[in-house]
C-alpha positions, 0 to 999 in steps of 0.5 A: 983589744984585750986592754977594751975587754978586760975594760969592758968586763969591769963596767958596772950592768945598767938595768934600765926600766922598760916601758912598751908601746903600741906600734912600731916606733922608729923600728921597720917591722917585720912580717911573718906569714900564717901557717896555713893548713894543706893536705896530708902529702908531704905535710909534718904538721897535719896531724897537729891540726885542729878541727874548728867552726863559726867560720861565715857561711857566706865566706868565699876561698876560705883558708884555714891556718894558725900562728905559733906565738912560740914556735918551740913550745908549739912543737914540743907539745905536739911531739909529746902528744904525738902528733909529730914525728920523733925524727921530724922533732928532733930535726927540728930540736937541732936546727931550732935548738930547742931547750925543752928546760925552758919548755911546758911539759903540758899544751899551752896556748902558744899558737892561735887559729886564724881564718881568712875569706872573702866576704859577701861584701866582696872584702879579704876578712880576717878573723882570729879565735881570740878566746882560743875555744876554735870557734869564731861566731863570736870573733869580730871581723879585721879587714886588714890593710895593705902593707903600704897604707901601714908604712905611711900612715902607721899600724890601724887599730882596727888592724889589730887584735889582742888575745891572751898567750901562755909562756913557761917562764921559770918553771911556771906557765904565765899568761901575757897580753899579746896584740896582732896585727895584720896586713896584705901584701898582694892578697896574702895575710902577714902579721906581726907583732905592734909592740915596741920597748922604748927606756930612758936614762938621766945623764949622771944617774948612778946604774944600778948594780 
């Protein structure tokens, strides 16, 4: 066994190219729920909601909630604005194990607001605040799919929804392309993220170091 680690040590790193994809590839996704919004009673978070507007008139059981592109950041800049506990962030900062070093230390766009409903055409929509100005009369409406017609026949497009998102990476905020994609399962909004890496490497190629 130490024979194999010591081996292992000496190995040379091989930094391969990446190339990313739409889809899921050969990989089952996973989903992950939207955090909606609920009252005040037992609820950490309701100070961090925000107020928004354009959501259709017509729209019938509408829920309100959003999705934390980066759940660390989303509480590290509540906490510093003070709309989250000092206990419940610590809490937190332990069981997540946040580093605030690899953190913005000013709000960034790490979550986005998202709406669903059922329209007048009696269909569950979707609509996301891509633009991040909490208002979606400009937002196109997603009618997303059930998980089932996804694992058959591979993620819609239009399913899915592009939109800009801040990360800190190396002491400075860059903003990246993320795409979303959603989906039904029993009446309940999921997402995920439809983006996958795939890289390649010729036989006798040297690494590089």
């Amino acid at each position: 066994m130490l024979a194999g680690t010591r081996l292992l040590a000496q190995s040379p790193v091989v930094e391969v190219p990446l190339e990313f994809h739409d889809g899921h590839g050969l990989f089952a996704p996973g989903y992950g729920g939207v955090n909606w919004e609920r009252g005040p009673n037992d609820n950490d978070w309701y100070k961090t909601y925000q107020p928004v507007k354009g959501i259709p008139a017509s729209w019938k059981d509408v829920k309100k909630g959003n999705i934390w592109i980066d759940a660390h950041q989303f509480a590290y800049q509540n906490y510093r604005a003070g709309l989250l506990q000092a206990d419940v962030y610590q809490g937190l900062k332990e069981g997540w194990k946040i580093d605030t070093t690899q953190l913005s230390p000013k709000p960034i766009r790490c979550f986005v607001y998202v709406v669903t409903g059922t329209t007048s055409d009696g269909k569950q929509g979707v609509l996301v605040d891509t633009n991040h100005d909490l208002d979606f009369t400009d937002e196109r409406v997603v009618y997303p799919p059930t998980m089932l017609s996804i694992w058959k026949t591979g993620p819609l497009q239009e399913a899915i929804v592009s939109l800009p998102a801040d990360f800190y990476r190396g002491g400075q905020v860059v903003t990246y392309p993320v795409k979303v994609l959603f989906a039904l399962s029993d009446g309940n909004v999921l997402y995920n993220y439809p983006t996958y890496a795939s890289a390649s490497i010729r036989s006798g190629a040297k690494p590089s170091r």
